[in-house]
C-alpha positions in Angstrom: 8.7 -13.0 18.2 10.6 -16.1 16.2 12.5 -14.9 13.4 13.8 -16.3 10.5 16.1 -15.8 7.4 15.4 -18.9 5.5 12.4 -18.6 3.9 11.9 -22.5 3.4 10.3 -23.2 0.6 11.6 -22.8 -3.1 8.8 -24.7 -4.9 6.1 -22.5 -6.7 2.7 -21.9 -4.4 -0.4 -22.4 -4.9 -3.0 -19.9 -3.3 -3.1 -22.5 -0.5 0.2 -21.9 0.8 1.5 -25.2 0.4 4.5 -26.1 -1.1 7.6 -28.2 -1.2 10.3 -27.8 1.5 13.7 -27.2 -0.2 17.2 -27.0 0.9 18.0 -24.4 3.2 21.6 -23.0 3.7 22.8 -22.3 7.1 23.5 -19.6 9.1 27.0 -18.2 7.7 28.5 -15.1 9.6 31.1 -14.2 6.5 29.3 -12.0 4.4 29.3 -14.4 1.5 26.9 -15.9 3.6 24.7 -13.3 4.2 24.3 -12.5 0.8 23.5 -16.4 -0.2 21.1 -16.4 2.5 19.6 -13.2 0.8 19.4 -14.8 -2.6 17.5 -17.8 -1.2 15.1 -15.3 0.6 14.7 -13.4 -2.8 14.4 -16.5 -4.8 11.7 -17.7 -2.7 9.6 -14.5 -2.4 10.0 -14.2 -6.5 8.4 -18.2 -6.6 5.8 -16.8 -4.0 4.8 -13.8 -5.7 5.0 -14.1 -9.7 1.6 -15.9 -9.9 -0.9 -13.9 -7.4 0.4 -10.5 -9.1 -0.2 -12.0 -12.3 -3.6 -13.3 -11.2 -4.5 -10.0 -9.9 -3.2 -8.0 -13.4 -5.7 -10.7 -15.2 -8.6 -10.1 -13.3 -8.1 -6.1 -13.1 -7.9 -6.2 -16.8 -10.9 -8.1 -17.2 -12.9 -5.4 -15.0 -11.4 -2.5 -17.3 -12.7 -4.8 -20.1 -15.9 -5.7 -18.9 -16.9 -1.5 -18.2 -15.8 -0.9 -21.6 -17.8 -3.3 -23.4 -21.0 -2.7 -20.8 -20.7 1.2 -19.4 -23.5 2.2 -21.7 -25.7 -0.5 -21.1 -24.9 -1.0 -17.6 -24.9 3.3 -16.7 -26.5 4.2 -19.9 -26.2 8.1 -20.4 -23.6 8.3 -17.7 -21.1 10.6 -19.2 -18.8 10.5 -16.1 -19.3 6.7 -16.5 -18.1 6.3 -19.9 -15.2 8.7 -19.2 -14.1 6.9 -16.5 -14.3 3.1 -18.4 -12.4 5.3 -21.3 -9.5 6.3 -18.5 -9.3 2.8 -17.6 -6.4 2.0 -15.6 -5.5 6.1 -15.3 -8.4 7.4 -14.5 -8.9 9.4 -11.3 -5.5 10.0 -9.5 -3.4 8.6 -12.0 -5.0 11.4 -14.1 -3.4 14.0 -11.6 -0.4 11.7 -11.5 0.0 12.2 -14.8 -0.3 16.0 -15.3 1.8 16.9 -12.7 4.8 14.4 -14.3 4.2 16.3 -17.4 3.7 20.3 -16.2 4.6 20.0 -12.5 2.1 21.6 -9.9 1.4 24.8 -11.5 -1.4 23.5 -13.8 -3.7 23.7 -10.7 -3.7 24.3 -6.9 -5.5 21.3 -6.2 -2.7 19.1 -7.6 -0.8 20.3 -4.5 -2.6 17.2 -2.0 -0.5 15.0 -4.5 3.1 14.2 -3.1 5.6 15.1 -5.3 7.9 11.4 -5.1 5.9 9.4 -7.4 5.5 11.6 -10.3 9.2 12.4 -10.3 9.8 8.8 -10.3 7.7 8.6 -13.3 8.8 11.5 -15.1 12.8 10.2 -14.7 11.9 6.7 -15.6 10.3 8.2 -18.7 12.8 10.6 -19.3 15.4 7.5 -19.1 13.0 5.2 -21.3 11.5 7.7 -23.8 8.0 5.9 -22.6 4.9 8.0 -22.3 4.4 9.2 -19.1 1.2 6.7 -18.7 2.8 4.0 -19.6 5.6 5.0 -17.2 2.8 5.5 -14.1 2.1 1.6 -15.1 5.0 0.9 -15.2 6.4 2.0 -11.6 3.1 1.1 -10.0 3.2 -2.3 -10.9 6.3 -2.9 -10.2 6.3 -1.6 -7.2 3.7 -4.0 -6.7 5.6 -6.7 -7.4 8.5 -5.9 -5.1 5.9 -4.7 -2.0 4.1 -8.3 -2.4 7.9 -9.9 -2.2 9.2 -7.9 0.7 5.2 -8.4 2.3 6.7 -12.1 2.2 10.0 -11.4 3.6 8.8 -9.5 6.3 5.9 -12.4 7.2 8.5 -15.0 6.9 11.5 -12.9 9.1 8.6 -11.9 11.6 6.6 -15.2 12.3 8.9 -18.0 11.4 6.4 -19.6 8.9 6.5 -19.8 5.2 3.2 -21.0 4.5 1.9 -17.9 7.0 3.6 -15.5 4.1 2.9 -17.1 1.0 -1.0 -16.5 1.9 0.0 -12.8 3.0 1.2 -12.9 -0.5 -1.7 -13.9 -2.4 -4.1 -11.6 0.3 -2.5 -8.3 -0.7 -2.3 -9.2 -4.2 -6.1 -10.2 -4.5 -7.4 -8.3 -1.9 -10.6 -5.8 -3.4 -8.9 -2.7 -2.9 -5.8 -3.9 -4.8 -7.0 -2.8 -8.1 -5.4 0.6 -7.4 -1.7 -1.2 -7.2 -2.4 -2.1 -11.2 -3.6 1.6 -11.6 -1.7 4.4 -12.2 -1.3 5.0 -8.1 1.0 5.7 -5.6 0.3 3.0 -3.1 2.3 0.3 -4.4 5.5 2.7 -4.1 4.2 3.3 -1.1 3.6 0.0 0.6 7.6 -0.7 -0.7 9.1 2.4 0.9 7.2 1.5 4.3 8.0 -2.3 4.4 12.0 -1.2 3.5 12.0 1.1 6.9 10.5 -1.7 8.6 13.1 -4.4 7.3 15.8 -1.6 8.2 14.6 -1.0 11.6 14.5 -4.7 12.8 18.5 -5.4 11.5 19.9 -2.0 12.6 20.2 -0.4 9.5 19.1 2.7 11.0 20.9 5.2 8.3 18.9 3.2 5.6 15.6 3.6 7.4 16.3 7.0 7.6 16.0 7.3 4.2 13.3 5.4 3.3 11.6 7.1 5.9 11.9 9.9 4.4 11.0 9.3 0.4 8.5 7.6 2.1 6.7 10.8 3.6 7.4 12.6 0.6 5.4 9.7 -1.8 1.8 10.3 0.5 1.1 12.5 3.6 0.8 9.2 6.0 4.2 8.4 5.2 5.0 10.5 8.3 3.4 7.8 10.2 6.7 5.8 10.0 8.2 8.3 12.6 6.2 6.0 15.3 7.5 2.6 14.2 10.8 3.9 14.4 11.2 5.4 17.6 9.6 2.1 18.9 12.2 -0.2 17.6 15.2 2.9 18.3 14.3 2.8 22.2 13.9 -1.3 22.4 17.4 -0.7 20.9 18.8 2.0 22.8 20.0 0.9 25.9 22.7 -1.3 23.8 23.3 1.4 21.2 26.5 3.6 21.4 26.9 7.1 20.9 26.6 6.7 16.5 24.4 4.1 16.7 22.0 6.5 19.0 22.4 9.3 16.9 21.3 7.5 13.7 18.5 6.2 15.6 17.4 9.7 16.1 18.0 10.8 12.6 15.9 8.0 11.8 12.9 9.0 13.9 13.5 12.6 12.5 13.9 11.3 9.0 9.8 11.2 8.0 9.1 14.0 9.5 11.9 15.7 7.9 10.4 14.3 4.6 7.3 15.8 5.3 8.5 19.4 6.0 10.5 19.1 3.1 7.7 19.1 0.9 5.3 21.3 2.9 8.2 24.0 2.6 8.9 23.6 -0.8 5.0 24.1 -1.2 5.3 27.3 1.2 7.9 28.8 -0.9 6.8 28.7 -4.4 3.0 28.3 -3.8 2.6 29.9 -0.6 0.8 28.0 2.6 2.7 25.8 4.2 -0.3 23.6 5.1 -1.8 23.6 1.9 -1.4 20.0 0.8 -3.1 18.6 4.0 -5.9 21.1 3.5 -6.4 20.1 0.0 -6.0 16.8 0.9 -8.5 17.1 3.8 -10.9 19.3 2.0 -10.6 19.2 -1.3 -13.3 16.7 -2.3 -16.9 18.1 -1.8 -19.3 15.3 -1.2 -19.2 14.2 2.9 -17.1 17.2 4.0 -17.0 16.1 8.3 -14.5 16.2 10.8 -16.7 12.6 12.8 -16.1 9.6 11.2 -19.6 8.5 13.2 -21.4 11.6 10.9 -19.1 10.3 8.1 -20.3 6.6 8.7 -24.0 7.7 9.1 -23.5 9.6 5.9 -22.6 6.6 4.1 -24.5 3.9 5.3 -27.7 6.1 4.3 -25.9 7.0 1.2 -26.3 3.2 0.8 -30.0 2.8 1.9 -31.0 5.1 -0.7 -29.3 3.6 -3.2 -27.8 7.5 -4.3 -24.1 5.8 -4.0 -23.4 2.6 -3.6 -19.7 2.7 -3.1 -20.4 4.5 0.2 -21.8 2.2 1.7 -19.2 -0.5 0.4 -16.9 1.6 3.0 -17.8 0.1 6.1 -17.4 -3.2 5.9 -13.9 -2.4 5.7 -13.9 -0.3 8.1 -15.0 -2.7 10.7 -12.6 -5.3 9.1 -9.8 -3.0 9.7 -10.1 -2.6 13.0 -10.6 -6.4 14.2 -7.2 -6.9 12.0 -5.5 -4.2 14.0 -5.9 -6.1 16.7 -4.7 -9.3 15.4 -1.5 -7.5 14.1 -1.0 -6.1 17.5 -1.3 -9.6 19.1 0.7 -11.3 16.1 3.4 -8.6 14.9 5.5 -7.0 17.4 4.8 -3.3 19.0 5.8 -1.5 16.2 3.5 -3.0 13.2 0.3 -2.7 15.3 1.4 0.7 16.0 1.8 1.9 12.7 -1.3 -0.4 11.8 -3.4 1.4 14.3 -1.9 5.1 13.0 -2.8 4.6 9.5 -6.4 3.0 9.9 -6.8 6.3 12.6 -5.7 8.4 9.6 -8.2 7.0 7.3 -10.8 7.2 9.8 -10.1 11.0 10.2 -10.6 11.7 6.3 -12.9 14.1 5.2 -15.0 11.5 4.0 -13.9 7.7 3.8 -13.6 8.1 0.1 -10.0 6.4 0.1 -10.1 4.2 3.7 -9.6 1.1 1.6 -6.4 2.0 0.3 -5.3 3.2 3.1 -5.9 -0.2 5.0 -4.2 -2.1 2.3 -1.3 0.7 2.5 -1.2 -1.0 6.1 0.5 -3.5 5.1 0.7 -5.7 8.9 -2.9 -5.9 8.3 -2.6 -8.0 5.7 0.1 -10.3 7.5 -2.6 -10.5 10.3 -5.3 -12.0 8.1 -2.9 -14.2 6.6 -2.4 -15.5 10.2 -6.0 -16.5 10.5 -6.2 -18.5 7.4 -4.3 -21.9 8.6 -7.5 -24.1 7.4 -7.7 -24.9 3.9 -11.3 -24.8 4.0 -11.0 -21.2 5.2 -8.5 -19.8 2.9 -9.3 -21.4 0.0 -13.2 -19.6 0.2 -11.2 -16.5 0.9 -9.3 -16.1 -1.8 -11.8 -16.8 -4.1 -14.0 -14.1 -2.8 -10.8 -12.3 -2.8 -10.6 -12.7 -6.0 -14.2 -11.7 -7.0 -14.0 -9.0 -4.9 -10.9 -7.4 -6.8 -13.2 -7.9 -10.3 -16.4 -6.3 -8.7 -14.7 -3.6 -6.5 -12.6 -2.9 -10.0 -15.7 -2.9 -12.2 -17.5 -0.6 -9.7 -14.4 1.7 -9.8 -14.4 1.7 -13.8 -18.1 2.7 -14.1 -17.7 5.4 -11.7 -19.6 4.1 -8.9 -16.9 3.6 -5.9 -14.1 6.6 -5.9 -10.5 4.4 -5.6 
């Protein structure tokens, strides 16, 4: 696939991807010149991503706003309506989130599906910045947003050679519907950043750093694991010109989320007892649409939606048939390794209990969003996208904050 370390264009973007081309400075092999060529990259992802993340902070503050002012008029008597406007932006995970940063796990069993990376990173930034640990769950999440949407740049740009092609991935996974939860107190943002740094470390043989992002990244959320695939793709195109080290930290790397994933899972075994507990709670441990068949799960909901007894259900597949038409664009567009891991997590959200949380796991998929990106090269296309995009993000948000769609 063409490659590049550029990343053209320094001028600020506007949703349409265009921009001015700028000055780009060779190829240097000293490492002064690797490091200017990184600055340019970063500048040039900042100038991409600043104003689609600040769009999409805007417009998920409006929906908080909007089920505030309205819950009782528009779910009047709906007490887990009006709690969940009240919660706002830390409402449903972030409200586990938070109690486990503040007590740890013991508070309740359940807490245990809830990886344990996140809310330490929350409870040390807190501890560092005497912030609340709410604000501190803000805080990380959208930050991590911030950087995710930069290195979602980097990783278009290095992967298909065209700046225009990432600036749009930019604005798709900042406005995209399901991306009210990276301005929530959630762990996908971290998430999407841990998973894009493995990939960025895996394509410039930087295998011991993979391994370790590999590994925070399966202890942040249970699909983390997925990495492992990715990863052993890129180790064997590699391997054959690999020495004996070089081999060895590509194993470690392939090792490295699964090792991330035990980690946990034992620490849970020992102080808790059951070592599968957190997949089982994870699996299980929400009530409505309990099924092993995503085709009962999809039945489930679309009737869910006939009847009008949950409307968010039905909002699910949509998405889901979305998902899988952009899988295979990424694995047409991306090399091996991003379909792959595409493919694993939509799989993974397919094989949920219920599909309660599928779009967050498609937008934790982060080559998706590169593959819609690619298929947005008319203006008269994108622009139409991004604005649904856009009021998509308010209504899936508002929907979220009056209790009708589970984020």
């Amino acid at each position: 696939m063409p490659s590049t370390t550029d990343d053209d264009v320094l001028s600020h973007p506007g949703p349409d991807g265009t921009g001015s081309p700028a000055d780009v400075t060779p190829p240097l092999d000293d490492g002064g010149g690797r490091w200017r060529q990184h600055l340019v990259s970063a500048r040039t992802a900042f100038a991409a991503t600043w104003i689609p993340w600040l769009v999409a902070r805007v417009i998920t503050l409006g929906a908080v706003w909007i089920a505030r002012s309205q819950v009782h008029t528009l779910r009047k008597g709906n007490g887990a309506a009006a709690a969940a406007a009240h919660n706002g932006l830390l409402g449903f995970d972030a409200g586990w989130y938070r109690s486990i940063a503040v007590s740890g796990y013991g508070f309740a069993r359940p807490s245990l599906r809830f990886f344990p990376l996140y809310p330490l990173v929350d409870r040390f930034v807190s501890d560092a910045t005497r912030l609340p640990i709410g604000a501190t769950l803000l805080l990380v999440s959208n930050a991590s947003a911030f950087v995710g949407a930069m290195l979602v740049h980097r990783v278009a740009a290095r992967e298909l050679g065209d700046d225009a092609t990432a600036r749009r991935a930019v604005w798709l996974i900042c406005l995209a519907p399901p991306a009210y939860v990276f301005v929530m107190g959630y762990s996908e943002s971290l998430f999407v950043v841990l998973a894009i740094a493995t990939f960025l470390c895996i394509r410039s043989d930087r295998w011991a750093w993979a391994g370790l992002w590999g590994f925070l990244a399966a202890t942040e959320r249970p699909i983390g694991v997925l990495l492992f695939l990715p990863v052993a793709i890129e180790g064997a195109r590699t391997w054959p010109g690999a020495g004996g080290v070089g081999r060895l930290a590509r194993v470690t790397a392939v090792v490295a989320p699964i090792a991330g994933l035990v980690t946990y899972l034992s620490w849970v075994a020992a102080t808790y007892g059951g070592f599968l507990s957190p997949i089982r709670l994870q699996r299980y441990g929400v009530a409505r649409s309990i099924s092993g068949d995503p085709f009962v799960n999809a039945f489930r909901d679309a009737r869910a939606g006939l009847e009008g007894s949950h409307i968010g259900t039905a909002l699910h597949l949509p998405w889901i048939v979305l998902a899988l038409a952009l899988c295979v664009v990424a694995w047409r567009c991306l090399p091996t390794s991003y379909g792959v891991f595409a493919i694993a997590v939509v799989v993974a959200g397919l094989l949920g209990a219920n599909f309660a949380s599928f779009e967050r796991y498609a937008l934790s998929a982060f080559p998706l969003t590169i593959a819609a990106a690619t298929l947005l090269q008319s203006r008269r296309v994108r622009i139409p996208v991004f604005v649904l995009c856009g009021v998509g993000l308010l209504g899936y948000g508002l929907l979220a904050f009056v209790n009708l769609n589970v984020p």
